[in-house]
C-alpha positions in Angstrom: -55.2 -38.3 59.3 -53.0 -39.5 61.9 -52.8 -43.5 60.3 -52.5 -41.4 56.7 -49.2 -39.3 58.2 -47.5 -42.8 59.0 -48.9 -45.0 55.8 -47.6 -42.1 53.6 -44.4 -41.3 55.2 -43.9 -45.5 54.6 -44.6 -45.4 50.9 -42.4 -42.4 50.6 -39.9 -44.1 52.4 -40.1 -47.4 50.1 -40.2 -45.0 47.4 -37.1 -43.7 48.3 -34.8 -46.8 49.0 -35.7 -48.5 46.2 -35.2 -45.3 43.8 -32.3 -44.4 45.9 -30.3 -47.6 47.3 -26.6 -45.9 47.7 -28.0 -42.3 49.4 -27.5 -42.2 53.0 -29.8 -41.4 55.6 -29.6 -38.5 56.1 -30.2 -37.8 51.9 -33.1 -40.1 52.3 -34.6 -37.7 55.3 -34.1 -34.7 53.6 -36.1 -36.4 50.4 -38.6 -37.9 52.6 -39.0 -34.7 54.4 -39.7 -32.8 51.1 -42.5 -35.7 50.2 -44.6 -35.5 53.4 -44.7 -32.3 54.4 -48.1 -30.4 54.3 -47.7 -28.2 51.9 -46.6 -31.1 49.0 -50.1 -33.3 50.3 -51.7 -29.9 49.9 -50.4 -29.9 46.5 -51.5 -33.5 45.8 -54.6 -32.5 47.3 -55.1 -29.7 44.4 -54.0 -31.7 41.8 -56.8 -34.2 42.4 -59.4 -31.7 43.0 -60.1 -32.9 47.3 -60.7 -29.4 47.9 -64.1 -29.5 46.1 -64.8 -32.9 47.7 -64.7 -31.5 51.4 -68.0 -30.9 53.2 -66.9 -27.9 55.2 -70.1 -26.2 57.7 -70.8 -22.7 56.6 -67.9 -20.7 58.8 -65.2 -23.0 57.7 -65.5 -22.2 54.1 -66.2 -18.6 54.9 -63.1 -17.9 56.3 -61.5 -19.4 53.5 -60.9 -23.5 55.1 -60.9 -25.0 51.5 -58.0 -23.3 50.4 -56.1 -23.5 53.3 -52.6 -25.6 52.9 -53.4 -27.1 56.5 -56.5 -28.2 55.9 -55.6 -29.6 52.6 -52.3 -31.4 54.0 -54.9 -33.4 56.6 -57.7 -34.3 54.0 -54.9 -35.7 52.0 -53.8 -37.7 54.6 -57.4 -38.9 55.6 -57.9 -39.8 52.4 -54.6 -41.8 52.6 -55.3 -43.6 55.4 -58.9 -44.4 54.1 -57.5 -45.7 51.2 -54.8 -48.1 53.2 -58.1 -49.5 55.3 -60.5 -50.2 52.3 -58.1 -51.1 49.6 -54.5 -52.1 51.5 -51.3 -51.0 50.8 -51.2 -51.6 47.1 -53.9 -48.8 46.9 -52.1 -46.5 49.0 -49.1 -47.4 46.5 -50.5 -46.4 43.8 -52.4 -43.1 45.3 -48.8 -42.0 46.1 -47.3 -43.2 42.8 -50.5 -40.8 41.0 -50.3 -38.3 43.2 -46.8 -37.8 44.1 -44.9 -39.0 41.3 -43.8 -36.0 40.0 -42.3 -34.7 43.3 -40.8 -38.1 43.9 -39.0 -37.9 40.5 -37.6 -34.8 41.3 -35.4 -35.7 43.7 -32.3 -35.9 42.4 -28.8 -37.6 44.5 -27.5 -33.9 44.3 -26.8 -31.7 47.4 -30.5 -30.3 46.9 -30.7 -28.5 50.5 -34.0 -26.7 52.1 -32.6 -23.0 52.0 -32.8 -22.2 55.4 -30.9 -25.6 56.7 -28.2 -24.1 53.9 -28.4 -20.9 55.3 -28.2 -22.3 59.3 -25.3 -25.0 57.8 -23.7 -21.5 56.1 -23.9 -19.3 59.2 -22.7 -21.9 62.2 -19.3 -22.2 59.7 -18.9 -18.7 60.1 -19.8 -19.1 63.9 -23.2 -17.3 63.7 -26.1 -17.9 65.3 -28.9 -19.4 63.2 -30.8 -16.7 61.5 -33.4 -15.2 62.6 -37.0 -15.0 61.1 -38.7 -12.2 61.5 -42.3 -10.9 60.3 -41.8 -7.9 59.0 -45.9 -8.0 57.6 -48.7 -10.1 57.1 -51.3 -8.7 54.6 -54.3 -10.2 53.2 -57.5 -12.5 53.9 -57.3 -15.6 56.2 -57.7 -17.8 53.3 -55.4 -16.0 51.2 -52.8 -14.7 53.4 -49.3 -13.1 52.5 -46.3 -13.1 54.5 -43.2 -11.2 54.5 -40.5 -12.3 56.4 -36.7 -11.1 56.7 -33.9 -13.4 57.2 -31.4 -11.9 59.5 -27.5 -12.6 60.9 -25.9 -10.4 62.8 -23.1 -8.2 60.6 -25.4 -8.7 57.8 -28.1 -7.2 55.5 -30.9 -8.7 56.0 -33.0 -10.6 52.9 -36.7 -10.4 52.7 -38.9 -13.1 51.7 -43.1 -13.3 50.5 -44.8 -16.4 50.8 -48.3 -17.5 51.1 -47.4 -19.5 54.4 -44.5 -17.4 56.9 -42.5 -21.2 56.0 -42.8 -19.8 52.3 -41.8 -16.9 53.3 -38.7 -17.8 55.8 -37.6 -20.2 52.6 -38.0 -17.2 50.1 -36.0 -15.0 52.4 -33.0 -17.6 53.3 -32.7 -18.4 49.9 -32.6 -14.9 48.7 -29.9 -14.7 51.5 -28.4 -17.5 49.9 -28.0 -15.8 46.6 -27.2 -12.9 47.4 -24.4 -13.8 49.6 -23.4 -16.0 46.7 -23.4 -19.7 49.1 -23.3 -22.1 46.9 -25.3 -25.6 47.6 
């Protein structure tokens, strides 16, 4: 897991200079940023069925360990970095090309902003503190939790925001915030 983090935060990264070779860094972080985090290699790891693949003992998939976004975001980079030992970097290529192609091509050179960096950005302009995320309530098994979350500034209604994972939720909520408030990106 920990050699997958690093071999998969390089091929996004060669990904993205050679898709993107006028962006600045601070694009190309954002991009890279929105191809490494857990949630998109538990996406990946969907996609390509690794949740049936993991051996799990009996309490981990009882409480639900097979679906969880964590758990899936580290098998994927396992499986990463066992393909970068046993095939080199041309396998690890083309694993991220498979698996993350249609994230990668996504990315556009437009202003596309996590909402709650918008909403921080938005709110220090105004001379706000950064929002605040709060958990208003969490409902639901372990292995199939949902989150409610409000976004708040002082002066302001706050937005509310469900999400699977309370990052789901606090992006639901900013950008709802967002809309709302009408802030364009």
């Amino acid at each position: 897991e920990f050699l997958g983090d690093r071999v998969l935060n390089l091929m996004a990264a060669e990904h993205l200079c050679r898709a993107f070779p006028a962006a600045r860094e601070g694009e190309l972080a954002r991009w890279l940023n929105r191809l490494v985090n857990s949630g998109a290699c538990a996406e990946v790891a969907r996609s390509i069925g690794l949740p049936d693949a993991l051996r799990l003992d009996a309490s981990a998939a009882r409480i639900g360990a097979r679906e969880s976004e964590r758990v899936l975001g580290d098998a994927c980079e396992a499986l990463m970095a066992a393909l970068y030992l046993d095939g080199g970097p041309e396998a690890a290529r083309s694993f991220f090309q498979t698996g993350w192609g249609d994230l990668a091509a996504s990315l556009d050179a437009g202003p596309d902003r996590d909402p709650k960096t918008r909403l921080q950005e938005w709110a220090m302009g105004l001379g706000l503190p950064p929002p605040a995320y709060v958990v208003v309530s969490a409902e639901g098994p372990p292995h199939d939790p949902r989150f409610t979350i409000e976004a708040r500034l002082p002066g302001l209604a706050p937005a509310s925001g469900v999400g699977r994972s309370k990052r789901e939720a606090e992006k639901a909520a900013a950008a709802l915030f967002l809309e709302r408030e009408k802030i364009q990106p």
